[in-house]
Structure formats: C-alpha cells, structure tokens
C-alpha positions, 0 to 999 in steps of 0.5 A: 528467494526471487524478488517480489513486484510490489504496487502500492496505492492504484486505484484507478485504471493506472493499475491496468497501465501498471500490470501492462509495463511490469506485469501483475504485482505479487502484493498490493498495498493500499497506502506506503505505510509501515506495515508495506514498508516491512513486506519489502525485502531489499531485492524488490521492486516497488511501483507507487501509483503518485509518490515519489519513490524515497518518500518514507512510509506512514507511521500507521494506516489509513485505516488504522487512524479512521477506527481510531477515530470511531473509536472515540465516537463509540461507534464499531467500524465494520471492515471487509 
C-alpha cells in the first residue's frame, strides 16, 4: 500500500502554502488526537500546521469534550 499525506489541524490559508509544498492531503484531521493518530500507518507523512512533530496526541477530540459538556447542560449539540 503507498504511503498517505496526512494535514492535521490547517485552517487558514496555511492549508493552501501546505498543498503548494506537499501536494493535496489524502486525509485531513482537525485536531492531533487519538483517533488521527490511529489513521496513521508507519510509512506516512504527517504535516501539522503549528505543533511539534513528536507531541503525543489527544486522549479525545475537541469535539468530543464540547458535547460532553453540553451533555451535562441537557442540551443537544447539532453537528454537521
């Protein structure tokens, strides 16, 4: 299997100076977390937009502690 491009965390005009250098990403990852980590076959190439490249990735997602917290309000989070 060939080695994926991985861009985690762009979301400014960085993503555009990214594609420019390493071409356009096979996956994108919002946050470094657990769940991008997994994706992550040891032949890959991984791109972070402002972290340092060994920095261990979250136990959750962002995402997943805001509706936690909502949770806990009682209110539904709609997500896209």
């Amino acid at each position: 299997m060939a080695a994926l491009l991985h861009f985690v965390g762009f979301r400014d005009d960085r993503y555009w100076n990214a594609v420019r250098i390493w071409g356009h990403p096979d996956m994108i990852h919002m946050t470094w977390d657990i769940y991008a980590a997994n994706d992550v076959a040891p032949d890959d190439l991984v791109i972070f937009a402002n972290a340092d490249w060994d920095r261990k990735p979250r136990s959750f997602t962002v995402e997943a502690a805001n509706a936690r917290t909502e949770r806990k309000r009682g209110q539904v989070i709609d997500i896209p």
